[in-house]
C-alpha positions as CSV (number, residue, x, y, z in Angstrom):
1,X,0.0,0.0,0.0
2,X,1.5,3.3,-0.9
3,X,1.3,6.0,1.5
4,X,-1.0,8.2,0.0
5,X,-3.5,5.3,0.2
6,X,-2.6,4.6,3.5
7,X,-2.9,8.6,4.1
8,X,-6.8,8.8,3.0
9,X,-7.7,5.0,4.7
10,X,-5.6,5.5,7.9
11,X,-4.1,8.8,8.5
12,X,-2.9,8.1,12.0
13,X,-1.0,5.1,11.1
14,X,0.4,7.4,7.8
15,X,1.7,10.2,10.4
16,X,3.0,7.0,12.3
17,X,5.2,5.7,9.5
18,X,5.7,8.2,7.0
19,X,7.8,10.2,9.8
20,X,10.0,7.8,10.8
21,X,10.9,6.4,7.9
22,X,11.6,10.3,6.2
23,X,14.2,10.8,8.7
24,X,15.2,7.3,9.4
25,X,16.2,8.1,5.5
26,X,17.6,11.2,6.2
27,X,19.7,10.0,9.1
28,X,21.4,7.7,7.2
29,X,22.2,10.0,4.5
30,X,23.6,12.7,7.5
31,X,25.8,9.8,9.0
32,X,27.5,9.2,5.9
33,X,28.5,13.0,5.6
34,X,29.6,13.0,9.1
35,X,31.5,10.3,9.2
36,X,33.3,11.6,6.0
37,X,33.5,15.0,7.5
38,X,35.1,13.6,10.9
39,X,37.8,11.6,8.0
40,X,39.0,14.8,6.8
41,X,36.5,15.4,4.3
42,X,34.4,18.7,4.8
43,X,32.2,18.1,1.4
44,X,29.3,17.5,3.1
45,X,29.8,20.2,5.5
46,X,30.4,22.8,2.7
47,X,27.2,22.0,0.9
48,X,24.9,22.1,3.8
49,X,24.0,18.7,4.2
50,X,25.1,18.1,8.1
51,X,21.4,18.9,9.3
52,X,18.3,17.3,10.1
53,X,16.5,19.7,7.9
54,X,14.3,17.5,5.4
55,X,14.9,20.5,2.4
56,X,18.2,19.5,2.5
57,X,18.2,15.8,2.0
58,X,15.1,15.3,0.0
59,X,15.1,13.9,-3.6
60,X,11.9,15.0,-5.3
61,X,11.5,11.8,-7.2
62,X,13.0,9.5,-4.1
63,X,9.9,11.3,-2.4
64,X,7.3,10.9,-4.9
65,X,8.0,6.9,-4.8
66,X,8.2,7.4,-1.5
67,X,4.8,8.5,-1.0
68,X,3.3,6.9,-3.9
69,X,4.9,3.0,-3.7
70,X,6.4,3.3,0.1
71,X,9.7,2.8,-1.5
72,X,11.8,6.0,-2.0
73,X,15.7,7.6,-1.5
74,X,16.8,11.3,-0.3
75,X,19.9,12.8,-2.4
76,X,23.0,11.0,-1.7
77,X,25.3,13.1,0.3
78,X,28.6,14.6,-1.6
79,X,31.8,12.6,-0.3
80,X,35.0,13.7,-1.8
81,X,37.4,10.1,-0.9
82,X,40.2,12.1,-1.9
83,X,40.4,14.0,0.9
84,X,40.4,11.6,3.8
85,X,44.3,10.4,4.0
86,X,43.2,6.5,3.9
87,X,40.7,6.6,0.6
88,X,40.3,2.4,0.9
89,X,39.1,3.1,5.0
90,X,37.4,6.1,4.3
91,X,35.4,4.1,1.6
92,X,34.8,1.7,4.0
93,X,33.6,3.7,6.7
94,X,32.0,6.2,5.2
95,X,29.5,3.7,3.0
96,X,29.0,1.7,6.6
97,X,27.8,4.8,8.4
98,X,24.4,5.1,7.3
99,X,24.0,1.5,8.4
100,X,25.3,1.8,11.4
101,X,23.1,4.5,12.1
102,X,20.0,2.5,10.9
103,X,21.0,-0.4,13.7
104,X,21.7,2.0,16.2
105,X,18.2,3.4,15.8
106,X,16.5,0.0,15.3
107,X,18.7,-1.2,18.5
108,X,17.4,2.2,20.6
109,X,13.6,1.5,19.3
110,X,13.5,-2.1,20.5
111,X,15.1,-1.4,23.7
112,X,12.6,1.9,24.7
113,X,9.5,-0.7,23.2
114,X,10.9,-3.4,25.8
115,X,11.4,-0.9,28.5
116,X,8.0,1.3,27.8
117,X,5.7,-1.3,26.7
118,X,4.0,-1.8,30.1
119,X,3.0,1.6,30.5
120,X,3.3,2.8,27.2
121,X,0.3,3.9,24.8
122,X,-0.8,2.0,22.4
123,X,0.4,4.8,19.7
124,X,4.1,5.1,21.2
125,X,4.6,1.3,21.1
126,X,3.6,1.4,17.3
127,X,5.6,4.4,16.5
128,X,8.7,2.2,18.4
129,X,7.8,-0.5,16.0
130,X,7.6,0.9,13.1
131,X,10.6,2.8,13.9
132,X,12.7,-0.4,14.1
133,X,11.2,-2.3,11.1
134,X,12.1,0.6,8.7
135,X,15.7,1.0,10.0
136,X,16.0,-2.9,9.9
137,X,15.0,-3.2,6.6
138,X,17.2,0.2,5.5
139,X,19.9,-1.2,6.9
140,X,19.3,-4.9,5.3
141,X,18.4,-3.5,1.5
142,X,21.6,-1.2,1.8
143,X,23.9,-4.1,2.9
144,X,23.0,-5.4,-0.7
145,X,26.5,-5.5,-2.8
146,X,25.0,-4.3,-6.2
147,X,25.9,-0.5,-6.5
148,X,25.2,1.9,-5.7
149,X,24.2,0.3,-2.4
150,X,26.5,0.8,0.5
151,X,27.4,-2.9,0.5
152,X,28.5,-2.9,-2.8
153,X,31.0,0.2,-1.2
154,X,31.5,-1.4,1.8
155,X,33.0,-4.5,-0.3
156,X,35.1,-2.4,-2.7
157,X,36.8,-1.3,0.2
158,X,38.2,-5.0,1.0
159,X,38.5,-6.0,-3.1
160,X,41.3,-5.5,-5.1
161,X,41.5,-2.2,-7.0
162,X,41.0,-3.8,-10.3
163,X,37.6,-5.9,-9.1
164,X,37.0,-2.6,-7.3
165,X,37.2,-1.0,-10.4
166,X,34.7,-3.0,-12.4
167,X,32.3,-2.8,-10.0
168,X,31.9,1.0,-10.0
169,X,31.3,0.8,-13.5
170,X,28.5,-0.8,-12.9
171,X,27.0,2.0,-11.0
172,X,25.2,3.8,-13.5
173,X,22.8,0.9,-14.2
174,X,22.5,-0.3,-10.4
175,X,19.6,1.5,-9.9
176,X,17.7,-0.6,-13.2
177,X,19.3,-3.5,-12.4
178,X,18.1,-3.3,-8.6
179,X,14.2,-2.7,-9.5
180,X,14.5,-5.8,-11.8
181,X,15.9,-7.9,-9.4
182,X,13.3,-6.7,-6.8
183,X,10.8,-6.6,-9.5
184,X,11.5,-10.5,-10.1
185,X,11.6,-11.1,-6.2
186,X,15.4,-12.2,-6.7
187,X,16.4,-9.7,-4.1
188,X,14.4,-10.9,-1.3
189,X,15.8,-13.8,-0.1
190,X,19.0,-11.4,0.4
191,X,17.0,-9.3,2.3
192,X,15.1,-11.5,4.6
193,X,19.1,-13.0,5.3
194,X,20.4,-9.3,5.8
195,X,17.1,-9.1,8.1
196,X,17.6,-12.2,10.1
197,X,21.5,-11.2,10.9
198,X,20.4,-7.4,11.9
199,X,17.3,-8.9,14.4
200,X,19.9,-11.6,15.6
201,X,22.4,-9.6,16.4
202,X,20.2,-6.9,18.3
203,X,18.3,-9.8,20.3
204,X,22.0,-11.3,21.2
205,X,22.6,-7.3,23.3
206,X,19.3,-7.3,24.3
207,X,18.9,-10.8,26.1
């Protein structure tokens, strides 16, 4: 169901997703500049981009699909590799900080829902749910290595230069060949792995 659908059947439940996952998107955007800009690399800084401020981050066609399909993108941040002293750790770190900040807020979510669900309104505990499916599966579609995913980043970073290399020329058709492969449900058993690791891991610091 896109969100405008869910907007006119259910607008409560829209206010209750539609935020979290806007700046759950936005959040993981902002981690990659900062992690960049803490590397040396003051691109993101520059051009405005270390802010919470949705006008910033927002792609108008990421939102449109967004709000249309539930599945949408904010404007990658601008990382210039060349500045950080270590470009293969940069590249590492840099594509694994908007995952990490999608499993620390997935982590945060499921601990407050434990901790609050006694008392808790029935709102609040969906809002905490909500808020940790969307940064799971953020953080699970990102982890996929077709670029220009992060994990496709993330494994450059440990790949020979020349493998590295081919894979970035990829890039420019990742996006088509991504809603192809999701389009013939190829992609979701990745996912659902990706999804199982991420819930693992978080129940393993939770118990």
């Amino acid at each position: 169901m896109g969100l405008l659908q869910l907007l006119i059947q259910d607008p409560l439940t829209f206010v209750l997703l539609a935020i979290p996952l806007l700046y759950s998107i936005i959040i993981h955007e902002l981690a990659h500049g900062w992690v960049a800009s803490l590397m040396g690399d003051p691109t993101a800084r520059v051009h405005g981009r270390l802010t919470l401020n949705p006008l910033k981050h927002l792609d108008p066609i990421g939102t449109a699909m967004l709000f249309i399909f539930g599945f949408g993108w904010a404007k990658p941040v601008p990382v210039n590799l060349s500045l950080i002293r270590n470009t293969r750790m940069g590249l590492i770190w840099v594509s694994s900080a908007g995952i990490i900040a999608n499993l620390i807020f997935a982590f945060l979510a499921i601990l407050l829902l434990r901790l609050l669900s006694p008392t808790s309104s029935d709102s609040i505990e969906l809002l905490l749910y909500y808020l940790a499916q969307i940064n799971i599966i953020l953080a699970s579609f990102n982890l996929i290595p077709i670029p220009p995913l992060d994990g496709s980043k993330i494994l450059m970073g440990f790949l020979p230069e020349r493998v590295g290399y081919v894979m970035a020329r990829l890039e420019p058709f990742g996006f088509f060949i991504i809603i192809g492969l999701l389009y013939l449900g190829a992609l979701d058993p990745v996912i659902q792995f990706f999804r199982w690791l991420i819930t693992s891991l978080i129940g393993a610091l939770l118990f």
